[in-house]
N, C-alpha and C positions, 0 to 999 in steps of 0.2 A: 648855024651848024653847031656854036657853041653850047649853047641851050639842051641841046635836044642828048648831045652827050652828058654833059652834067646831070640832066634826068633820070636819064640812065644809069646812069654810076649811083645816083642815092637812092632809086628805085631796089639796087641790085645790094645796097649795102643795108636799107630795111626790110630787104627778105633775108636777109643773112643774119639782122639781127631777129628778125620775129621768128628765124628758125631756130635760132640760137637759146631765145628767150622761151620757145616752144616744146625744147630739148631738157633744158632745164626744170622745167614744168612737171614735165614726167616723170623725168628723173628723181624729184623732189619726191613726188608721188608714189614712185613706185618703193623709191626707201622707204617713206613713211608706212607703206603698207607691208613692208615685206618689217618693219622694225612692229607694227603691230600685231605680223602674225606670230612673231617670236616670240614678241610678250604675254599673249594669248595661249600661245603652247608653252612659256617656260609657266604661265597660271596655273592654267591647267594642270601640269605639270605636277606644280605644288599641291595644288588642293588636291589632286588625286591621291599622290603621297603621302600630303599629311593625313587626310580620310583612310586612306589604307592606316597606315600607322597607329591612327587612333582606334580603330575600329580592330585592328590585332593586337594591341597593346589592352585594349578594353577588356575585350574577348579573353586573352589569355590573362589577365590580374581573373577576371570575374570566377574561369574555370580553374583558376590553381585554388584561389581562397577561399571560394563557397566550402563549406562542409556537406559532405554526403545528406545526402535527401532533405538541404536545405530550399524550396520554390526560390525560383530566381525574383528577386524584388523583396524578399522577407527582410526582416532585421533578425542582427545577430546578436541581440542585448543577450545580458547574463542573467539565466531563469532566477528566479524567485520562487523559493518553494515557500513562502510564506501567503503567497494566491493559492485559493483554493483548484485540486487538481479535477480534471474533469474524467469523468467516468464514473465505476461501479468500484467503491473500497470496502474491502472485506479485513475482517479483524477475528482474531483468534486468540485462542487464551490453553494456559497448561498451567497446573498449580497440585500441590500435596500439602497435607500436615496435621491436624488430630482432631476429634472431636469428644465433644463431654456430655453426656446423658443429665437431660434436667426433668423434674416436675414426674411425669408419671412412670418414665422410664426408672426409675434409681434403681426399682427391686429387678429389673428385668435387664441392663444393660450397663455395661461398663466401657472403661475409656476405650480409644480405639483410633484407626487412623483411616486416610479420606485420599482419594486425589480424582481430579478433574483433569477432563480436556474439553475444550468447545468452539465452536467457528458461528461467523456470521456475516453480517454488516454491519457499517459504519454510516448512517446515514447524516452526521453533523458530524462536528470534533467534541461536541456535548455529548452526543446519543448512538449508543452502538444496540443492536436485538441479534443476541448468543443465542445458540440449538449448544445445550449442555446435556454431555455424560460425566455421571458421579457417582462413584464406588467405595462403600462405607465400608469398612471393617472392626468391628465391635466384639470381644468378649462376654462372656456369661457369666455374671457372679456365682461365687461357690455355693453359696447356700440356694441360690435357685437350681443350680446343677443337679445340687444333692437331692432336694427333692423332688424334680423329674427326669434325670435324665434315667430314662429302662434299664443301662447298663452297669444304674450306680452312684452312688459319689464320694468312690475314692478316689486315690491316687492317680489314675488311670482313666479318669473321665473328667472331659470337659466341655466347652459349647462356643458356639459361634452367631453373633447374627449379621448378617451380610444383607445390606441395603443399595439396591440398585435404580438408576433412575434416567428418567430420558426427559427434558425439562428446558422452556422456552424462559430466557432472561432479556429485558432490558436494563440498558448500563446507563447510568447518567453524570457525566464528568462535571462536579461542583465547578472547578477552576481549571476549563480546557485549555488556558494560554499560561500554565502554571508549573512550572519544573517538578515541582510538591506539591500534589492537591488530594482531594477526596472525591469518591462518588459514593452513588447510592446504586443498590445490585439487588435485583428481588423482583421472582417468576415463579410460575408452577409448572405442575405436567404429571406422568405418570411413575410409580415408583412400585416397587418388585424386594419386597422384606419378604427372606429365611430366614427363619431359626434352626441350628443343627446342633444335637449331641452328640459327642463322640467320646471314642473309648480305647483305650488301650488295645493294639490287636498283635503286639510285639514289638521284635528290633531289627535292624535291617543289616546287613552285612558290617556293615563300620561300628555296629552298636548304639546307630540313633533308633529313639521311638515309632514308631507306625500308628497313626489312629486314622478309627473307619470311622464313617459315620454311624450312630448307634439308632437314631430316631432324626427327622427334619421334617416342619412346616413351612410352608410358607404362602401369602398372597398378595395380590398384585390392588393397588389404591390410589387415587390421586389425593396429591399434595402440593403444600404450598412451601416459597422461603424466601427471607427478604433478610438486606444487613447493610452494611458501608465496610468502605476500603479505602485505606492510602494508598499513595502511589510516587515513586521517583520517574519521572520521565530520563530513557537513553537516547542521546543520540540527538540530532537535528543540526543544522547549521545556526540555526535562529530560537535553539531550543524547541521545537516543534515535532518534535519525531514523534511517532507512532509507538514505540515498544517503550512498556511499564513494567517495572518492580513493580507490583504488589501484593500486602497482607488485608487481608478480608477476616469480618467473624461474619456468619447469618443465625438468625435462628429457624429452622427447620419443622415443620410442622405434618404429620401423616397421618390420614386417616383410616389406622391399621383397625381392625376389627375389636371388639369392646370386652373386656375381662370377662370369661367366660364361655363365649362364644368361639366355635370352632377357629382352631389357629388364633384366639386372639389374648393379647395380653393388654389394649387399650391403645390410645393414641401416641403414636412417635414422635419425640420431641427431643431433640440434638438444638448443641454449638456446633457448627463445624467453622474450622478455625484452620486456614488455608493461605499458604505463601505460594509465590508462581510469576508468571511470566504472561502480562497480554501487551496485543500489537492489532 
């Protein structure tokens, strides 16, 4: 009878322990899983965070900093205008100042004054091609007056010859990376010389003179003119700017009609001798 109780008793004390041991088991388990779901969500957690964070902090640097109509991804170095710039460069010129009658003109034209204006392109920093207008203003010596003008030559009468001209130029810059350089300047095209007498025809309220014209020629020739020019370069970061001071001489050459011949007193041939401004 003893036996059979003592069996009993440790039967009953190793299901207590194997339930014990069985409890614990789980228990174990269920922490462990319930501590990896935490860690899982406090990860999560973070990486969500920090990803939001980075991805709004990215976001808002990238949109405060870019400058206007910068492509997202470009660089923002600092231009260099010393790279050639892309596209179409156009260049322009304006200049005034005197010209001097050489070789066949002497008897027929005296000193007198000139200005230009002209546009184009630039097709190198060597090589620019002008469309030039240029307006000659020339006197009439007295003893030529005297002897033609219809109204005389006294006091009262005097002349003009006025040269006009529409005229294609290439420019060629000797020393285009040069603060102080020179070029070479010289084109043709078409040109429109009158000759006009004129004559005394009174005075006007204040007591200046009035002259009409008394007698004028004139015909239209093509011609030619070529010369050199200096030049100060303004402006650039790097000394490279576009707009020139310069002084220019050419000499001028017209294939005006031949002594003799209607409207003609022979070929035109000027200095013109010109200060100004291209760009």
């Amino acid at each position: 009878m003893a036996f059979p109780v003592s069996l009993s008793s440790l039967r009953r004390v190793a299901l207590a322990g194997a339930a014990i041991l069985i409890c614990g088991v789980l228990a174990q388990a269920q922490t462990a899983s319930l501590s990896h779901s935490s860690l899982a969500a406090d990860d999560s957690s973070t990486v969500s965070s920090a990803s939001w964070s980075s991805s709004t902090d990215f976001a808002f640097t990238d949109a405060s900093s870019a400058e206007p109509g910068t492509p997202a991804g470009a660089s923002s170095g600092q231009y260099d205008n010393r790279k050639p710039r892309g596209g179409r460069q156009y260049a322009f010129e304006g200049g005034a100042g005197f010209n001097a009658p050489i070789g066949n003109d002497l008897p027929y034209i005296t000193w007198g004054g000139n200005f230009t204006v002209g546009g184009g392109l630039r097709f190198a920093p060597w090589l620019s091609l002008l469309g030039e207008y240029s307006f000659i203003d020339d006197k009439l010596p007295g003893a030529f007056v005297a002897a033609n003008n219809p109204a005389g030559g006294g006091n009262g009468s005097g002349g003009n010859t006025h040269i006009q001209s529409l005229t294609v130029e290439p420019v060629i810059d000797l020393f285009p990376k040069s603060s102080n350089g020179a070029y070479l300047i010289g084109g043709g095209g078409w040109y429109h010389k009158s000759t006009n007498f004129t004559a005394l025809a009174g005075f006007d309220f204040y007591g200046y003179p009035v002259y009409v014209n008394a007698a004028s020629f004139s015909s239209n020739q093509g011609g030619f003119n070529g010369g050199f020019g200096i030049y100060h370069r303004m402006g650039g970061v790097y000394g490279d700017g576009t707009a020139k001071l310069f002084a220019e001489a050419r000499y001028l050459w017209i294939d005006t009609p031949k002594v003799g011949e209607v409207n003609g007193f022979g070929r035109t041939e000027l200095i013109p001798v010109t200060v100004g401004v291209r760009w």
